[in-house]
ROROTI-235728 format. One record per residue (C-alpha): residue number from 1; residue in one letter; x, y, z. Coordinates in Angstrom, 1 decimal, always signed. Layout:
<atoms>
ATOM    k  r    east   north      up
ATOM  NUM  A       X       Y       Z
...
</atoms>
This chain:
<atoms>
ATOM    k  r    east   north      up
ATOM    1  X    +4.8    +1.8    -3.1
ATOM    2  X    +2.8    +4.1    -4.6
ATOM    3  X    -0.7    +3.0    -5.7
ATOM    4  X    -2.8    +4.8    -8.0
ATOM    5  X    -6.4    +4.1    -9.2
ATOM    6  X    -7.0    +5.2   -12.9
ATOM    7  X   -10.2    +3.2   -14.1
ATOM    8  X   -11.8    +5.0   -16.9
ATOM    9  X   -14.8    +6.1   -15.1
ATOM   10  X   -14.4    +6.0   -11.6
ATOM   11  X   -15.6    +8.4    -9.1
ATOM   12  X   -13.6    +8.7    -5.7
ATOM   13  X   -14.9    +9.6    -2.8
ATOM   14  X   -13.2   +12.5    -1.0
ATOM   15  X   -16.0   +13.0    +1.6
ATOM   16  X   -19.2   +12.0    +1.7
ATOM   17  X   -20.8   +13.7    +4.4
ATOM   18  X   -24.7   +12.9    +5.1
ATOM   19  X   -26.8   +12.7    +8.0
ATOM   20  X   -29.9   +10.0    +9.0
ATOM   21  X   -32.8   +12.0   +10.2
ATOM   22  X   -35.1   +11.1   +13.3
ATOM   23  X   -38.1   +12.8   +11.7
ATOM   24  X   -41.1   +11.0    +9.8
ATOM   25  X   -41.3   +10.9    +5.7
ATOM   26  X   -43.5   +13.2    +4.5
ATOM   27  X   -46.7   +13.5    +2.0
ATOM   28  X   -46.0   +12.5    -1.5
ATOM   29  X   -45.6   +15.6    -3.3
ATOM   30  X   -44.6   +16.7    -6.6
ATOM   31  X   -42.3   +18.8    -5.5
ATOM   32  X   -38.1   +18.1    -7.1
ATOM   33  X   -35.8   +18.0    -4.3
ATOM   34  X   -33.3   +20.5    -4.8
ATOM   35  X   -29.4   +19.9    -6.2
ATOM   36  X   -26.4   +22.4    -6.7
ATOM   37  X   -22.8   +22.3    -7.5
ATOM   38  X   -21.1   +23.6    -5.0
ATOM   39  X   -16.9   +24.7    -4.7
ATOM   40  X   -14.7   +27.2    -5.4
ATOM   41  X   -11.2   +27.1    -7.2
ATOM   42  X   -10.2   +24.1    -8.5
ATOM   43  X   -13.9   +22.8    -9.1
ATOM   44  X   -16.0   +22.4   -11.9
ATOM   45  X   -19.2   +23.4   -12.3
ATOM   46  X   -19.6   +24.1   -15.9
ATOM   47  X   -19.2   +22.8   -19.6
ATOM   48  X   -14.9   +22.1   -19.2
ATOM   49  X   -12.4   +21.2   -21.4
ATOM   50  X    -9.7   +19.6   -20.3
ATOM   51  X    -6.3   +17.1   -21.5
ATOM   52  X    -7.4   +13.8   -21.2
ATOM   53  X    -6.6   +11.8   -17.4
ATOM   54  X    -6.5   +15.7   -15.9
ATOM   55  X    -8.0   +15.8   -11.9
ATOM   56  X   -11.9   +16.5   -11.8
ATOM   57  X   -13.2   +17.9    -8.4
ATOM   58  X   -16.9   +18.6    -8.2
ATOM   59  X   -18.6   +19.3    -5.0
ATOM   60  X   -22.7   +18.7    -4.8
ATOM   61  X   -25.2   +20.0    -2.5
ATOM   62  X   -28.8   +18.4    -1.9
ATOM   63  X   -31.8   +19.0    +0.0
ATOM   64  X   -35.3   +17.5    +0.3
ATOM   65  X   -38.3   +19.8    -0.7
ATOM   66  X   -38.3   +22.4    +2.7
ATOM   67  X   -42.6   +21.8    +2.7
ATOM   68  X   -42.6   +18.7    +2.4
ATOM   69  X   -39.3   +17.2    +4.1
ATOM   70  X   -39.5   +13.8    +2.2
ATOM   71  X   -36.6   +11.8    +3.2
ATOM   72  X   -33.8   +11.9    +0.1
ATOM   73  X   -33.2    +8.3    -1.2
ATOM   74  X   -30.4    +7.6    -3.7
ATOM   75  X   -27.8   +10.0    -5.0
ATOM   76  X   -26.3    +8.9    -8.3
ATOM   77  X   -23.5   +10.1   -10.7
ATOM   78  X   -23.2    +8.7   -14.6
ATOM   79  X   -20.3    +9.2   -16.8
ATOM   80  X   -21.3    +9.0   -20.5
ATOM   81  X   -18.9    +8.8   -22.9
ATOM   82  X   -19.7    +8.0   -27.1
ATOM   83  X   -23.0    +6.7   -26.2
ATOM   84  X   -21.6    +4.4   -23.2
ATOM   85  X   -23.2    +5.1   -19.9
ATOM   86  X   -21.1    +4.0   -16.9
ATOM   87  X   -22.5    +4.5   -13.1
ATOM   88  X   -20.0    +5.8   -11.7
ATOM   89  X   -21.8    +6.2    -7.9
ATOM   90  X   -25.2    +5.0    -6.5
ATOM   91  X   -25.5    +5.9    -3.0
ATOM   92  X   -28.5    +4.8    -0.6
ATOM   93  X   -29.3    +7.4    +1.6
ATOM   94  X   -32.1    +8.1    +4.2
ATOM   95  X   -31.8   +11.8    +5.2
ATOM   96  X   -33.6   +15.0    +5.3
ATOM   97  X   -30.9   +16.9    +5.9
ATOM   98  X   -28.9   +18.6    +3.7
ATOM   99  X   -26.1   +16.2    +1.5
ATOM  100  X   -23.1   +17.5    +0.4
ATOM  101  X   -20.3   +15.3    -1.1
ATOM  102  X   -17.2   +16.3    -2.6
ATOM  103  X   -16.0   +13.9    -5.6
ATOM  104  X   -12.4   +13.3    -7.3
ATOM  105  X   -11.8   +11.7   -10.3
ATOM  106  X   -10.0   +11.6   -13.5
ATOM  107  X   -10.9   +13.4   -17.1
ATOM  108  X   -11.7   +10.3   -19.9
ATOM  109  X    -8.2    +9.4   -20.8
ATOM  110  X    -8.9    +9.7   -24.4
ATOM  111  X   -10.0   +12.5   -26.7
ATOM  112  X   -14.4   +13.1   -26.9
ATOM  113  X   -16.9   +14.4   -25.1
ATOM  114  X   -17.6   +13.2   -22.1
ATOM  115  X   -21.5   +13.8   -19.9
ATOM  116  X   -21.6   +13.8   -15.9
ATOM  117  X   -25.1   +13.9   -14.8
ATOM  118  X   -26.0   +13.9   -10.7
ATOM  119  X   -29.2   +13.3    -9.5
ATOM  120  X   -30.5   +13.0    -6.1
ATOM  121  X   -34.1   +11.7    -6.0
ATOM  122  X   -36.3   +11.2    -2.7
ATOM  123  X   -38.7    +8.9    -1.7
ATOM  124  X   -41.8    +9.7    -3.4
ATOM  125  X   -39.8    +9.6    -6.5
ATOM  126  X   -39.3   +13.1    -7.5
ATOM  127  X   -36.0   +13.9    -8.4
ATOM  128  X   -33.9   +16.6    -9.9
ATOM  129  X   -30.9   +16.2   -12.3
ATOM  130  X   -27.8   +18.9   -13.0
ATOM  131  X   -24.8   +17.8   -15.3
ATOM  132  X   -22.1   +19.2   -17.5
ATOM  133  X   -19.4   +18.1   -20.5
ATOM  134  X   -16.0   +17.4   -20.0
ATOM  135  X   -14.4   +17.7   -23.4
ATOM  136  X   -11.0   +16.2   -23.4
ATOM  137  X    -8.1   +16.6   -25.7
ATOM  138  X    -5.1   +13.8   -26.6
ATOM  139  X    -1.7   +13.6   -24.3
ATOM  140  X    +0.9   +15.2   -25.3
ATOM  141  X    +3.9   +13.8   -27.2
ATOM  142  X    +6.6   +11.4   -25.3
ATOM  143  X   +10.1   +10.3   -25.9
ATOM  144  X   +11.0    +6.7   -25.8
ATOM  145  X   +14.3    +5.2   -24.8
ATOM  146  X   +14.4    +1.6   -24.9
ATOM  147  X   +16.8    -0.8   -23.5
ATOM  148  X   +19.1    +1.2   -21.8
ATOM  149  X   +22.2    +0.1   -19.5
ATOM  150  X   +23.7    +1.7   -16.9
ATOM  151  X   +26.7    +0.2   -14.6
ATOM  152  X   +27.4    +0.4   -11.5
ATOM  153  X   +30.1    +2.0    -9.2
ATOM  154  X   +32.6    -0.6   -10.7
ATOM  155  X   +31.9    -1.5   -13.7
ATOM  156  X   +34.0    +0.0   -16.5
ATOM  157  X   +32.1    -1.2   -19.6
ATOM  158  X   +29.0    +1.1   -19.0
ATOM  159  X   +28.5    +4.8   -17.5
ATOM  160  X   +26.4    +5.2   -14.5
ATOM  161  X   +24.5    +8.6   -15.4
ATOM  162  X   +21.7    +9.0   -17.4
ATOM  163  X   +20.3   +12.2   -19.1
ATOM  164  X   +16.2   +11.8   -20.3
ATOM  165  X   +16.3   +14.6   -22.1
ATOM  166  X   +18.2   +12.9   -25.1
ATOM  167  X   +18.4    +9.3   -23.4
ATOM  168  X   +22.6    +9.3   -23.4
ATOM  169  X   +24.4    +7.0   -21.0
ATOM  170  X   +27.3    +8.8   -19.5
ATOM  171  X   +30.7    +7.9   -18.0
ATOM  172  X   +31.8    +9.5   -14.5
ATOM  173  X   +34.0   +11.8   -16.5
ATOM  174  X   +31.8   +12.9   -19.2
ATOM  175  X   +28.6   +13.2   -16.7
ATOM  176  X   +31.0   +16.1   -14.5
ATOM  177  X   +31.1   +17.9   -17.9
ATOM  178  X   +27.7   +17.5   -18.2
ATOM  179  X   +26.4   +17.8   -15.0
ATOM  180  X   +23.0   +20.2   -16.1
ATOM  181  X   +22.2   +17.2   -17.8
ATOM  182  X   +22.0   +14.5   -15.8
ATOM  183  X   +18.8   +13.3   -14.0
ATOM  184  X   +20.1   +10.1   -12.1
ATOM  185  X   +22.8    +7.7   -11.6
ATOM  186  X   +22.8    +4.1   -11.1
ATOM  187  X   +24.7    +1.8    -8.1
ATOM  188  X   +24.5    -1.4    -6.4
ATOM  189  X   +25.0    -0.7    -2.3
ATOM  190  X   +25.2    -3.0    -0.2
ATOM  191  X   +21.8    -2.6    +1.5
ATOM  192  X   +20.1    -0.1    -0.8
ATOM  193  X   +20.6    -2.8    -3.6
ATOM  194  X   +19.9    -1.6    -6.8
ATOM  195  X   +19.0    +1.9    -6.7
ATOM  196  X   +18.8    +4.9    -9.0
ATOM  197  X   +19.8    +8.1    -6.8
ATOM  198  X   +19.3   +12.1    -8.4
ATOM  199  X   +22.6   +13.6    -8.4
ATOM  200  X   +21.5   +16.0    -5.7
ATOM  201  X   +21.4   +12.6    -2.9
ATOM  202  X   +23.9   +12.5    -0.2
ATOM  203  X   +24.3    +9.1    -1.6
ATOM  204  X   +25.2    +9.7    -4.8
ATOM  205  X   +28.2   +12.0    -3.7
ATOM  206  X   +28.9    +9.3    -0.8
ATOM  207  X   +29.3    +6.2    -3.7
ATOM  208  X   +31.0    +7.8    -6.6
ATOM  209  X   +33.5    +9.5    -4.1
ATOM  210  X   +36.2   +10.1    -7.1
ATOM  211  X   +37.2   +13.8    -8.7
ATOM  212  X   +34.8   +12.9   -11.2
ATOM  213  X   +31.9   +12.4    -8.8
ATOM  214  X   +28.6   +14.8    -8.1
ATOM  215  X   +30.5   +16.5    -5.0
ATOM  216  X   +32.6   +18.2    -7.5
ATOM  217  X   +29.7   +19.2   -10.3
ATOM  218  X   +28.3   +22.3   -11.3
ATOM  219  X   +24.9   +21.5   -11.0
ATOM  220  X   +23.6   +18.6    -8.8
ATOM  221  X   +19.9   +18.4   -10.3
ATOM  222  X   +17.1   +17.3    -7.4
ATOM  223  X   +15.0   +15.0    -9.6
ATOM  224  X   +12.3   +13.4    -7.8
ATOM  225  X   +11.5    +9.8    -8.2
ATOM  226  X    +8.9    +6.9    -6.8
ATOM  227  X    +7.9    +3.9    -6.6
ATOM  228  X    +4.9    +3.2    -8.8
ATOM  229  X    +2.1    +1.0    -9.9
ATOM  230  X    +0.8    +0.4   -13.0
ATOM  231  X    -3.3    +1.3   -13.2
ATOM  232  X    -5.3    -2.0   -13.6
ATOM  233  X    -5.4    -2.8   -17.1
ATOM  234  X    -2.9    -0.2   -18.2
ATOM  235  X    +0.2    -1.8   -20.3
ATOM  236  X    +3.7    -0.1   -20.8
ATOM  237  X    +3.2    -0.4   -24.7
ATOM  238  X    -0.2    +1.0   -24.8
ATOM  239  X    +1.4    +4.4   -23.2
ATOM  240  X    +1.5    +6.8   -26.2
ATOM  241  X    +1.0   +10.3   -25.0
ATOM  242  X    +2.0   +11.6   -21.1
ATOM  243  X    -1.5   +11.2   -19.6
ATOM  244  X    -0.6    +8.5   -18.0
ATOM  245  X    +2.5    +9.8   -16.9
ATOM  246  X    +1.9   +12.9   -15.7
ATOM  247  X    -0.8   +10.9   -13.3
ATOM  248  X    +1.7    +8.3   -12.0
ATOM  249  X    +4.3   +11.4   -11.2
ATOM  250  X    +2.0   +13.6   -10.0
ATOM  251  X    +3.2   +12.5    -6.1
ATOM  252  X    +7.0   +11.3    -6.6
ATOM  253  X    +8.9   +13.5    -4.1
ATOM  254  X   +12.0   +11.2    -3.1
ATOM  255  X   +15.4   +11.8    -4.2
ATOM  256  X   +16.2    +7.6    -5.0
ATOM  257  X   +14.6    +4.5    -5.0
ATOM  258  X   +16.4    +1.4    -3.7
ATOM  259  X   +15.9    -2.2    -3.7
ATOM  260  X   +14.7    -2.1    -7.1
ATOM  261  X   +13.6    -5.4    -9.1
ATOM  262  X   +12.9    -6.6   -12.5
ATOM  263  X    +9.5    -5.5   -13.8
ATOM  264  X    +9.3    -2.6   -11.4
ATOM  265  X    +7.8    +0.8   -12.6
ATOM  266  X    +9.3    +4.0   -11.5
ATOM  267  X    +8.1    +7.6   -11.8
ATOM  268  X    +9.9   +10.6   -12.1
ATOM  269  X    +9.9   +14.5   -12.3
ATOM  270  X   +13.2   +16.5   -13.8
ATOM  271  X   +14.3   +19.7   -12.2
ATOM  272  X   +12.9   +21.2   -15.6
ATOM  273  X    +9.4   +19.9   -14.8
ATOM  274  X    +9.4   +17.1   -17.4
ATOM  275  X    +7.3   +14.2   -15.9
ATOM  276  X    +8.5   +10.3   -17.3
ATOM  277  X    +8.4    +6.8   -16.2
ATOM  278  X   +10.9    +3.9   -15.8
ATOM  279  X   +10.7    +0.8   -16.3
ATOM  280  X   +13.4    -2.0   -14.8
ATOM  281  X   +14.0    -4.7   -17.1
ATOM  282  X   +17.4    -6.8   -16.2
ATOM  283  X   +19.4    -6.5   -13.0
ATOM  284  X   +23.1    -8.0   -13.2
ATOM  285  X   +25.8    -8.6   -10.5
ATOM  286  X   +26.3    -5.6    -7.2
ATOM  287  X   +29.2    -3.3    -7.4
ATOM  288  X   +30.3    -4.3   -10.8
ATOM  289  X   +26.6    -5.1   -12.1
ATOM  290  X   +24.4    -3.4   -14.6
ATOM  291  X   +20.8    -2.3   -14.8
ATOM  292  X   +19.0    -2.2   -18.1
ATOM  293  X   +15.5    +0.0   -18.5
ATOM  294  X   +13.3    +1.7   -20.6
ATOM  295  X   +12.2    +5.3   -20.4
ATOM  296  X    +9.5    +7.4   -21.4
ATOM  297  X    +9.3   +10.8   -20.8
ATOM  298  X    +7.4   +14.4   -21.5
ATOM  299  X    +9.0   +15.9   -25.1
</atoms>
């Protein structure tokens, strides 16, 4: 199961590469050790403005003053955010080698303006300080289905395909017809359990084996789905725009997700790029059972 960390104003550590030196601290000086952003494509450097919950990637260089080689101390990072400073990172370090670090983390998930500041300081106390704004804008708008049922291979009472675009529940028959539409179906199996399979899935073609199935579509989309956790202290009502979203999908790459159980989060991507998430609300009987769920989903 996917996990995915998406605290407000946490800095993770991609690398963190420093080195303890051998030599002697030196004279107290007056002199700032020095600190640079460093990075290419895909970092930032500057003033940014970005959709709130986007990736960040900064990479930071440091060295101690070159005359006077005083050992580097403590490297820290602080988010601030309406007048609310956070430390994000507050590393210890004993080196007069160069430090370099590369950091990941997430834009403020909410529109403002948001102030990183990195400093490095050494052991006489001198330090040097280089920062920049994150300006973030609001999510974009979702759709919300709620409550949905889908039935199995077997049962007649409900259709086993489901289309996020417009949130319809489709019969075998009418699904065929409207293959283009269709991002997964729903069956029971007798050791996959519940599971919700993209058309494109051996297994889909394999359980709904009938004229009507996916072997005889048009189209057999390739949605991808996953597995997900909900980020500590993140609840499915208080999801309003797709920042969240977008994050939880970012890494879905399978084509069905088995053994599914009540309360269970899944993400998704459609073949037309929209990112949404699943949530698994009832379960009901195998063959002939239902699954009921809510959806939210990229407009």
């Amino acid at each position: 199961m996917k996990k995915l960390s998406f605290l407000f104003a946490i800095i993770l550590m991609a690398s963190m590469p420093f080195f303890t030196s051998c030599g002697t601290d030196g004279e107290t000086t007056d002199v700032k050790p020095t600190i640079n952003f460093t990075g290419g494509t895909g970092f930032t450097s500057s003033d940014v403005t970005l959709k709130a919950g986007d990736l960040i990637k900064v990479g930071i260089s440091a060295f101690s003053n070159t005359s006077s080689k005083t050992k580097l101390k403590t490297f820290k990072v602080v988010r601030t955010f309406n007048n609310d400073a956070f430390v994000a990172l507050d590393s210890t370090l004993n080196s007069t080698d160069a430090f370099n670090i590369t950091l990941e983390s997430y834009a403020y998930p909410a529109a403002g303006v948001e102030k990183w500041s990195f400093t490095i300081t050494d052991k006489d106390g001198a330090f040097s300080e280089i920062s920049f704004n994150v300006t973030t804008t609001a999510g974009g708008p979702i759709k919300s289905y709620s409550q949905k049922i889908l039935g199995s291979y077997d049962n007649s009472a409900y259709g086993s395909s489901f289309a996020s675009a417009d949130g319809t529940v489709y019969s075998l028959a009418d699904a065929k017809a409207n293959a283009a539409k269709i991002d997964w179906m729903y069956y029971y199996g007798a050791t996959a359990f519940a599971t919700l399979s993209s058309p494109s899935d051996a297994s889909a073609a394999s359980v709904f084996s009938s004229g009507n199935g996916p072997a005889n579509w048009s189209v057999r989309n390739d949605t991808k789905l996953g597995k997900v956790t909900m980020p500590t202290g993140m609840t499915w009502d208080a999801i309003t725009t797709d920042t969240e979203i977008v994050a939880l999908a970012a890494d879905v790459t399978d084509s069905k997700v088995t053994a599914l159980s009540v309360g269970q989060f899944v993400a998704f991507k459609t073949v037309t790029g929209k990112s949404g998430l699943i949530k698994v609300e009832t379960i009901t009987g195998t063959g002939a059972g239902t699954i009921t769920y809510s959806v939210k989903v990229q407009e």
